[in-house]
Every structure is written in structure tokens, then in C-alpha cells.
PLY file of the C-alpha trace (Angstrom):
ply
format ascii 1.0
element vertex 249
property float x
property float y
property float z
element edge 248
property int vertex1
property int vertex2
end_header
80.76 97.58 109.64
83.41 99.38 107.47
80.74 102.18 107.38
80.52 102.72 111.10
84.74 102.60 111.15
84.40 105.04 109.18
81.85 107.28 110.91
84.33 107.02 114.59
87.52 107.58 112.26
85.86 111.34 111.25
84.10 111.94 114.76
87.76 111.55 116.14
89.10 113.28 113.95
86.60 116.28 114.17
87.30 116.11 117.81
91.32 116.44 117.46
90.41 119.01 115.08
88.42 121.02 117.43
90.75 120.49 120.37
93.38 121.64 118.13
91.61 124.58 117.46
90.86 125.51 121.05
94.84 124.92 121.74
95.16 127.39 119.05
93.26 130.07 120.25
93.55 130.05 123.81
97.68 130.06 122.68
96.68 132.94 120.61
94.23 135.10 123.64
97.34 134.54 126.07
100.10 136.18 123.96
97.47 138.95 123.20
96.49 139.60 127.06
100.37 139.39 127.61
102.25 141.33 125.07
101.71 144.76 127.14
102.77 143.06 130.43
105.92 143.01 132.70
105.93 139.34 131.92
106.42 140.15 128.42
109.86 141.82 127.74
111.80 139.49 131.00
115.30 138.49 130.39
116.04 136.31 127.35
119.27 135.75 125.92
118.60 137.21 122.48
117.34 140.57 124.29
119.51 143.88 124.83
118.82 145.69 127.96
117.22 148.64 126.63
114.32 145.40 125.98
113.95 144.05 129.34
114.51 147.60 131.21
111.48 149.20 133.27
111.44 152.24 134.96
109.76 152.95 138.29
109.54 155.73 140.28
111.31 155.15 143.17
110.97 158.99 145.31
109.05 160.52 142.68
111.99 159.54 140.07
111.99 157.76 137.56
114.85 155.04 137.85
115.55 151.58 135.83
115.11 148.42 136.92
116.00 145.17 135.09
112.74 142.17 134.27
114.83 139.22 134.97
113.09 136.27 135.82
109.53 135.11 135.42
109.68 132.41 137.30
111.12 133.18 140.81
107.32 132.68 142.10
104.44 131.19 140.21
102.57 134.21 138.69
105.30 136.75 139.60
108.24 138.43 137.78
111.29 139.24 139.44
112.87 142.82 139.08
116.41 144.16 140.02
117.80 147.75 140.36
120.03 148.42 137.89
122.28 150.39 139.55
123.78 150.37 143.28
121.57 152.43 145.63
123.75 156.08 146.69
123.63 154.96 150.10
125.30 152.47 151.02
124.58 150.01 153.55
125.74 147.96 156.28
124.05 143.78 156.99
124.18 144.60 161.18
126.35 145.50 163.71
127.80 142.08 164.17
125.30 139.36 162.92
125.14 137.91 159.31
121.65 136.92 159.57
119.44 138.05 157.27
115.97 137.78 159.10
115.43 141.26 160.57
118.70 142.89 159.70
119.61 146.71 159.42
119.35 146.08 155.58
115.70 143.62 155.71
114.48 146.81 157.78
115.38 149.40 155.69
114.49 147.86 152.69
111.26 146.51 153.93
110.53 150.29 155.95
112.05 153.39 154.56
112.66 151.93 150.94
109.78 150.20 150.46
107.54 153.51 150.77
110.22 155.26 148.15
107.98 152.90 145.76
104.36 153.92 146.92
103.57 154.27 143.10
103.46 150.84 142.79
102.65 149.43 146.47
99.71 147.33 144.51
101.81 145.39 142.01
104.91 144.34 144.34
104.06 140.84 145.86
104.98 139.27 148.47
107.83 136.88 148.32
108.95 134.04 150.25
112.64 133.76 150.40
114.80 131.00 151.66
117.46 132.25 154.01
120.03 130.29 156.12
119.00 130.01 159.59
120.19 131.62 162.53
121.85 128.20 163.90
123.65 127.70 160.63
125.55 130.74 161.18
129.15 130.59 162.78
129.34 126.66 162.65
129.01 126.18 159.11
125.78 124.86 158.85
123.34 124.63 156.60
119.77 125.04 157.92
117.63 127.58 155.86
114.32 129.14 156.50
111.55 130.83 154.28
110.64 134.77 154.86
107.90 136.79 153.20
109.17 139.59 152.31
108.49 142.71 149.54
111.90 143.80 148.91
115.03 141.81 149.58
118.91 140.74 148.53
119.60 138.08 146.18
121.64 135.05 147.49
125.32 133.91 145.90
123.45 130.80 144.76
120.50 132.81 142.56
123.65 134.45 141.08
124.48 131.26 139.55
128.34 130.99 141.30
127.36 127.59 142.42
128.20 127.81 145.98
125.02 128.34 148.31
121.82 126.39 148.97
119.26 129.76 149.10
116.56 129.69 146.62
117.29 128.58 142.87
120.47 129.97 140.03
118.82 132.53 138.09
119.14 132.13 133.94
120.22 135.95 133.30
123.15 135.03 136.04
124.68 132.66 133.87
126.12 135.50 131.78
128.84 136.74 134.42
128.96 140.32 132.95
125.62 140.50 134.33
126.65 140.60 137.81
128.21 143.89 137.30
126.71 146.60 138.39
127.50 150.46 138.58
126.48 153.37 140.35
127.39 156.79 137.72
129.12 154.90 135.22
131.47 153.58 137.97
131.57 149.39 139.02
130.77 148.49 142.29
130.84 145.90 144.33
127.29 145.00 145.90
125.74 143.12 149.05
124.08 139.56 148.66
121.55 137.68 151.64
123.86 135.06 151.86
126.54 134.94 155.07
129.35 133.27 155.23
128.07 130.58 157.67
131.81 129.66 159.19
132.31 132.71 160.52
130.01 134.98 163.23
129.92 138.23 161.04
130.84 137.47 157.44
128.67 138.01 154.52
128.77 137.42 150.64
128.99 140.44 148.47
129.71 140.85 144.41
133.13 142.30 143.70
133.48 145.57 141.46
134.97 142.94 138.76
131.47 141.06 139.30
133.82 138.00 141.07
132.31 136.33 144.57
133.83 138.12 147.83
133.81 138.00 151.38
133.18 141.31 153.30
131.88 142.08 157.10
128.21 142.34 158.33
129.13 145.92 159.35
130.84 147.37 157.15
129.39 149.33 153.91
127.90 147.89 150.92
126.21 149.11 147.68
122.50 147.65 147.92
120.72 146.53 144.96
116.95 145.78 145.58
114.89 143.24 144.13
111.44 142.52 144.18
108.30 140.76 142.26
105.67 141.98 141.01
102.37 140.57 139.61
103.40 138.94 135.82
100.17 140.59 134.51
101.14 144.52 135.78
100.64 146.47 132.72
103.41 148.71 131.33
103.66 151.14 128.44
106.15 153.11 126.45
106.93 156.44 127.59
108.56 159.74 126.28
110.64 162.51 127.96
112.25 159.90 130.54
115.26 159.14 128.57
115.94 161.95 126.21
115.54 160.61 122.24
114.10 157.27 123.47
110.42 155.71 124.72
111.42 153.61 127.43
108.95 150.92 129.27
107.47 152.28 132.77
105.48 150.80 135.12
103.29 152.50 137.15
0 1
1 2
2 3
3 4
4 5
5 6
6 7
7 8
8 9
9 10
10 11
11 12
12 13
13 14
14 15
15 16
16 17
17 18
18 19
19 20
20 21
21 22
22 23
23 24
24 25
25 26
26 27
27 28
28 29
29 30
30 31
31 32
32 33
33 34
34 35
35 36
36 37
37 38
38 39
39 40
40 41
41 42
42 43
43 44
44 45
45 46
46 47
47 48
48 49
49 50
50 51
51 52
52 53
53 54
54 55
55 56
56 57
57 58
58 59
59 60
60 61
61 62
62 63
63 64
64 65
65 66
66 67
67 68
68 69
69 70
70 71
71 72
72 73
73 74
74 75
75 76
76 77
77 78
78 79
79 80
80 81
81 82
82 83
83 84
84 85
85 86
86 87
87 88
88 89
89 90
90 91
91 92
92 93
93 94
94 95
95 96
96 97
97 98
98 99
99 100
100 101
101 102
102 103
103 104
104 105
105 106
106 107
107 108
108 109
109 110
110 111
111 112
112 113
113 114
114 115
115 116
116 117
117 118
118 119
119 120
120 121
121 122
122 123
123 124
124 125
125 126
126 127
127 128
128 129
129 130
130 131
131 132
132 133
133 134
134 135
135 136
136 137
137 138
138 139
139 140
140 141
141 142
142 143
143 144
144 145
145 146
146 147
147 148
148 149
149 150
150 151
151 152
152 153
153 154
154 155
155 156
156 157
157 158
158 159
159 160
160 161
161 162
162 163
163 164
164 165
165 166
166 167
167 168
168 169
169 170
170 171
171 172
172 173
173 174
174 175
175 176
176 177
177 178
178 179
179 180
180 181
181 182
182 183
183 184
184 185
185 186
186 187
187 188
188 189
189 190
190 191
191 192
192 193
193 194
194 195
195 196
196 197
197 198
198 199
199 200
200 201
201 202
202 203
203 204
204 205
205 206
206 207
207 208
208 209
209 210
210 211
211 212
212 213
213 214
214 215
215 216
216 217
217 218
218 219
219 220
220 221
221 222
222 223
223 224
224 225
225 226
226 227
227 228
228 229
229 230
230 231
231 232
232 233
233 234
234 235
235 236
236 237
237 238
238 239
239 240
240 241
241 242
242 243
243 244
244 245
245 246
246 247
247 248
């Protein structure tokens, strides 16, 4: 008897063993697969920019985009311009919905093919909106969109105000709200309206604080997107001069 204990005491542990060692390497074949993938330098605390900055070419330029969330959709990795767009932009003439706006066109049209180079990685995204009804009786109805390029809500920014999609880790950090367009702060457009009033949206201050501004009046846009967590990048020369920055392309 104390024989055949002693047999299923080392088949078990053979079998933990070799489970173990499966763990171990299938641990082990992920980080390999992943280390040169956009997935692979996103946002941690302990990270400078310069190691969870991309560049793209947006119009045949090269411009940087931040890797700040890997989690936004289940296999995707969320990116964010770094700085405000030249042009600015305006929600709609009146309306503060988001679904089908001025800005959802343009960035969804005329933007979107500025980033042909990478048409195959960017996925697309559902986002959680308020709904048309919620909007000038303080409501608070949302709705999902599919969409490749959009606006972040107030909520994703981690103030702690609205109900549209989920606060975002690198927002906890308020100085990352600020954002810049050559050198100089600016204050930039969110998705999220102001659901008490008709024509009222939420935009970032230039101080990075939560503000109120009108659906038709100028912002600074900053685009965000997701793209496939496995997208290969590289380090590159001659973008940055003195440096090898991360592209993707």
C-alpha cells in the first residue's frame, strides 16, 4: 500500500512539474512574440515618454503619438496624438451630440485617410456615447458607435464626472492631460456634452483643468484610435535628430 502512495505522490508531482513547465514556457514564447509590439512599450508609470512614444505618418509625416492603454478593447491598444491638431475644430453648428458630428466626420473622412499608412492596423472601436435624448434634459442614456478615430470622454480622463466608457490609468497623472501644439498649452475637445444644456460640450483647459465650451465654437482636436496589440514596430533613425525613435508603419 505505502508503495502505491508513493507511486501517485511522484505521478502528481511529475504532472505539476510538467504543467509548471508548460506555464513557463508559454509565459516565456508570449513576452518573446511581444517585445517588438505596440503592446509592448504602453503607458506604465515607471516609463518616460520618449518609452511609450510612436510615430506615424499622418500626410506623409512623421508625427508622435502616445501608447496609452492596452486595454480599452480586448486585443487592441489605444493611441493618442500628442499634440493638438493645427486646425482646429468645431463639435456642430448647434448640437452636442457626438454621433455624426462635424468633428466624427472629419475625423472618420478627411483624417482618417491622412493615416493610409496604417489603414490595416487601426481597428474598429466601439465607443459609448450619451444619447441624443440625454442631451438638453440632463439625462443619462448612452449608446455604443464603431468608430476608427474618435474623442476621448471627461470620464476616460479620469475627472470622475461622466458615465462614457471606463477612467484611463495614464489619466490619473493630471499633467498628462496637458497637451501642446509648438511648445504652447492648449486647451482640447472631449466626446462628452454637457447634457443640461442644448449646445454645450466638455473640453480640457490649457492648465489641463475640466471646462465647459460651445458645440460651435473652435477647439484643438486630439485623435485617438486602436490599433491591433500585435502591430509590429521598430526603432528608427533620422526622424528625431540624435535619437531612434519607435515607428509604426
Amino acid at each position: 500500500m505505502d508503495k502505491l502512495i508513493k507511486k501517485s505522490q511522484c505521478k502528481l508531482i511529475i504532472i505539476m512539474l510538467v504543467a509548471l513547465t508548460f506555464v513557463i514556457v508559454v509565459f516565456c514564447y508570449r513576452l518573446l512574440i511581444r517585445q517588438d509590439t505596440i503592446s509592448s512599450i504602453a503607458y506604465s508609470s515607471l516609463k518616460s515618454k520618449d518609452d511609450y512614444r510612436v510615430y506615424i505618418k499622418e500626410d506623409g509625416k512623421y508625427v508622435p503619438f502616445l501608447v496609452i492603454d492596452n486595454g480599452y478593447e480586448k486585443g487592441s491598444t489605444l493611441l493618442l496624438r500628442e499634440e493638438i491638431l493645427a486646425e482646429t475644430k468645431r463639435m456642430n453648428e448647434y448640437s452636442s451630440y457626438y454621433k455624426d458630428s462635424e468633428i466624427d466626420r472629419f475625423l472618420n473622412g478627411s483624417y482618417y485617410e491622412n493615416l493610409k499608412e496604417i489603414h490595416s492596423l487601426i481597428e474598429s472601436t466601439a465607443v459609448e456615447i450619451y444619447s441624443d435624448a440625454s442631451i438638453g434634459c440632463s439625462g443619462d442614456e448612452t449608446e455604443n458607435i464603431n468608430r476608427n478615430i474618435f474623442l476621448l470622454s471627461d470620464k476616460e480622463l479620469s475627472y470622475g464626472y461622466g458615465i462614457e466608457g471606463k477612467a484611463l490609468r495614464y489619466f490619473r497623472n493630471p499633467d498628462n492631460r496637458l497637451s501642446y501644439l509648438d511648445g504652447t498649452p492648449m486647451g482640447w475637445l472631449l466626446r462628452t456634452p454637457v447634457t443640461s444644456y442644448l449646445s454645450a460640450v466638455c473640453e480640457v483647459s490649457f492648465d489641463g483643468k475640466l471646462s465647459l465650451g460651445n458645440s460651435f465654437g473652435k477647439h484643438g482636436i486630439r485623435p485617438a484610435f486602436c490599433v491591433d496589440s500585435l502591430a509590429k514596430i521598430k526603432k528608427k533613425a533620422g526622424i528625431i535628430e540624435g535619437k531612434e525613435v519607435y515607428v509604426l508603419e
